[in-house]
N, C-alpha and C positions, 0 to 999 in steps of 0.2 A: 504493500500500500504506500509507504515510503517512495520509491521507487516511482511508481506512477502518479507522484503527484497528488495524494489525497488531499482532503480537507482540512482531514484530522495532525498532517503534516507542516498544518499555515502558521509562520512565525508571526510574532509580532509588527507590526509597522510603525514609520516613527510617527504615524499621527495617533497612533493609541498607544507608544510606548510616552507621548507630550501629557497624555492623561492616563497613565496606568489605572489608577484606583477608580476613574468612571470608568473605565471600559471593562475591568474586572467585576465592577458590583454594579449592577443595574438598581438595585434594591434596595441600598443603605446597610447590607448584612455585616461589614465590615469594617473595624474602628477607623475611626477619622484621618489615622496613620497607622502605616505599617512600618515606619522606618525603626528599624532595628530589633525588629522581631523574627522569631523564628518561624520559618514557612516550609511545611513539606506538599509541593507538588506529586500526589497520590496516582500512580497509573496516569501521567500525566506530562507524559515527556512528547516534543515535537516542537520544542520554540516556542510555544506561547504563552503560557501561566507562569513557567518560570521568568521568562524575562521582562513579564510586566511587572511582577512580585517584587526582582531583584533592583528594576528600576526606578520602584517606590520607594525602596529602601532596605527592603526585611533582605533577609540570612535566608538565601533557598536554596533547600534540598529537593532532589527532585527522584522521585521511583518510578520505574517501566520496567516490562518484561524487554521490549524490543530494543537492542543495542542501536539500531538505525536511528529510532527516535530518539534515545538520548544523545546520540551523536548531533543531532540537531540543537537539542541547547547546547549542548559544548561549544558549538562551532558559533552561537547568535551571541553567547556570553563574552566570549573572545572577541567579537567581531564588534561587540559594544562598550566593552571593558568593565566587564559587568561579572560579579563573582557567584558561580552556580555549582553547585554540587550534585554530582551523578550516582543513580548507584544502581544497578541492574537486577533485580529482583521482584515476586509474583507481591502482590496487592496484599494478601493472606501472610505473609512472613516477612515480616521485617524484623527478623532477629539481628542487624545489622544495625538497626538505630538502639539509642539508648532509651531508656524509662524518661517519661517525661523531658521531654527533649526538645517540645514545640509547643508556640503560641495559636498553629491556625493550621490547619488540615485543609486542604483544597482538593475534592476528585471531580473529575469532569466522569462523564458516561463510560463505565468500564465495566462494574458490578456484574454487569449479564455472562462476563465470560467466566466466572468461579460458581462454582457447582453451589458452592453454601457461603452464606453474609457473614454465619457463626465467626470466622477466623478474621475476616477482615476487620469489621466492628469491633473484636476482643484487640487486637492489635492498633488500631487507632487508639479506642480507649487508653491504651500501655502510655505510647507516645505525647497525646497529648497531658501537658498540663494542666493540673485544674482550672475549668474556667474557661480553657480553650475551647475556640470555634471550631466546627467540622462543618464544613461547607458541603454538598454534597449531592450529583444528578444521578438519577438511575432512570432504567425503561420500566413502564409502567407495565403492570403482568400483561392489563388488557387488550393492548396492544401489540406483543408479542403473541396472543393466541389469535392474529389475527388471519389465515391463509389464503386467499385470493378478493379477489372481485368481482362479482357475477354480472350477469348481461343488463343489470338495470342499475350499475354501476353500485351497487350495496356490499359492503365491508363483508365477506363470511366470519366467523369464529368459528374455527375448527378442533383448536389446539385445546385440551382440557384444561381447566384450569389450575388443575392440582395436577398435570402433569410433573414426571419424576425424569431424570437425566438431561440429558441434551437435545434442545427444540430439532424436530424435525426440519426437512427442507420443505420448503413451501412457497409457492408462484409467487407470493408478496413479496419484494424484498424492499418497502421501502423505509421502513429502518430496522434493518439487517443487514450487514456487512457482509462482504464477499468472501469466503474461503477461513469463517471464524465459526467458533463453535460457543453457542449459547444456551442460556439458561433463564427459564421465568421463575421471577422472585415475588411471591404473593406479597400482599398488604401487611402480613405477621411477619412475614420477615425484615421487609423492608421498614418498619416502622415499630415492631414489636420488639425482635432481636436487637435492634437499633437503642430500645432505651436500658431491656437489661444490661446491655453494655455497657451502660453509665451513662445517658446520656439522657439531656431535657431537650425533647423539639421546639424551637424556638420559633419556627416560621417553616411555612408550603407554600411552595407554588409548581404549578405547570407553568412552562415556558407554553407561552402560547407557536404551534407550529399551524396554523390554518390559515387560509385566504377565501373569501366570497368570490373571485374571480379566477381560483384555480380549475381545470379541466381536472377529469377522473383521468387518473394514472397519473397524476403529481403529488408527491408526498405532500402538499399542503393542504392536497381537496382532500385527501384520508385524515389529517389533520382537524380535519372540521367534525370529524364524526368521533374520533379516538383520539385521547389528546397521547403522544407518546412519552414525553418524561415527565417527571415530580424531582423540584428540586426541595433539597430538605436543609435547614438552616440548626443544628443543635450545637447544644452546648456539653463538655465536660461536668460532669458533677464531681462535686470537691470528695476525695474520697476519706477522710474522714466523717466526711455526713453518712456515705454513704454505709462503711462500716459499722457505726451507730447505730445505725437502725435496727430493728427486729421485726421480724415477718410478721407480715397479719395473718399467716395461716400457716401451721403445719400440721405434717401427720398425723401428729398425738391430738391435733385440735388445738 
């Protein structure tokens, strides 16, 4: 994907590196400055979060499985004079970073390729600080169950929804990548596993992806019908609160 030029491969420019912190936060999710905080760019390498991060100010690390993309901030951080930290490893395992180690977790759309959220959320949790942001997009299930188009251009859902392993292939591809292998994350996972992790939801949103004047077969007219990502804004919880606490329910009653 690298190679040919993807989307997902588009570096920064310098009219959004002149405004890093608009063009990173649409929303307000983010302190007023990042300068001299610690940022880990999550599944998140190809030039762009990291070098807006680092041009704001903050200390970024950046994690990807793909060496090609991290070669890409290496080469935009060099080329800006801009100090970025690579480290080539799955979303799931960051035994490479330290405990508590970050002010701000940042992942763009990755989630769908790991079987289970258990490991990645337990391991943000680790990293972040208390208090720390976790910024964070994934694909919505219902939209992943979604597999073609039929003749009066109507969405099918085919995919179950409590399907188990990796999504079948299916005529839709239009948000599915080419040549990846994915996974649908129900609502309990994405949002449930999410908090036993330690974690307060602080803000949702859908990016809005639709148009009134798209044609069927453009990912914007299925947009109108299926919204496809949730972005999720939470927060660390301080872990002696959370240690503190005692269940409101066990075995014994």
């Amino acid at each position: 994907m690298v190679q040919k030029g993807s989307q997902f491969a588009r570096v920064a420019t310098d009219e959004e590196i002149a405004k890093p912190l608009e063009v990173l936060d649409g929303r307000g999710w983010l302190p007023a400055t990042v300068d001299g905080l610690d940022v880990l760019c999550l599944a998140a390498g190809g030039g762009w979060q990291s070098i807006l991060y680092a041009a704001a100010g903050a200390r970024v690390t950046v994690v990807d499985l793909s060496d090609q993309m991290l070669a890409i901030d290496v080469r935009e951080s060099r080329r800006r004079g801009l100090s970025v930290e690579v480290i080539q490893a799955s979303m799931d395992n960051l035994s490479d970073l330290r405990d508590q180690a970050f002010d701000i977790v940042h992942q763009p759309v990755s989630t769908c390729y790991v079987a289970s959220l258990d490991p990645v959320f337990t391991e943000v949790a680790r990293v972040l600080r208390d208090g720390g942001l976790y910024v964070s997009q994934h694909k919505q299930p219902a939209s992943l169950q979604v597999s073609h188009r039929d003749r009066r251009d109507r969405y099918v859902v085919a995919v179950e929804y409590y399907h188990e392993g990796p999504l079948p292939e299916v005529p839709d591809r239009s948000y599915r990548e080419e040549g990846t292998v994915e996974y649908l994350h129900r609502w309990e996972h994405l949002v449930g596993t999410l908090c036993t992790a330690g974690f307060v939801i602080e803000d949702l949103r859908e990016p809005l992806r639709a148009s009134r004047s798209a044609k069927p077969g453009d990912f914007r007219h299925r947009g109108r019908f299926l919204p496809p990502y949730v972005r999720l804004k939470a927060r660390r919880r301080d872990r002696a609160e959370t240690q503190a606490e005692s269940p409101l329910w066990t075995p014994d009653g």
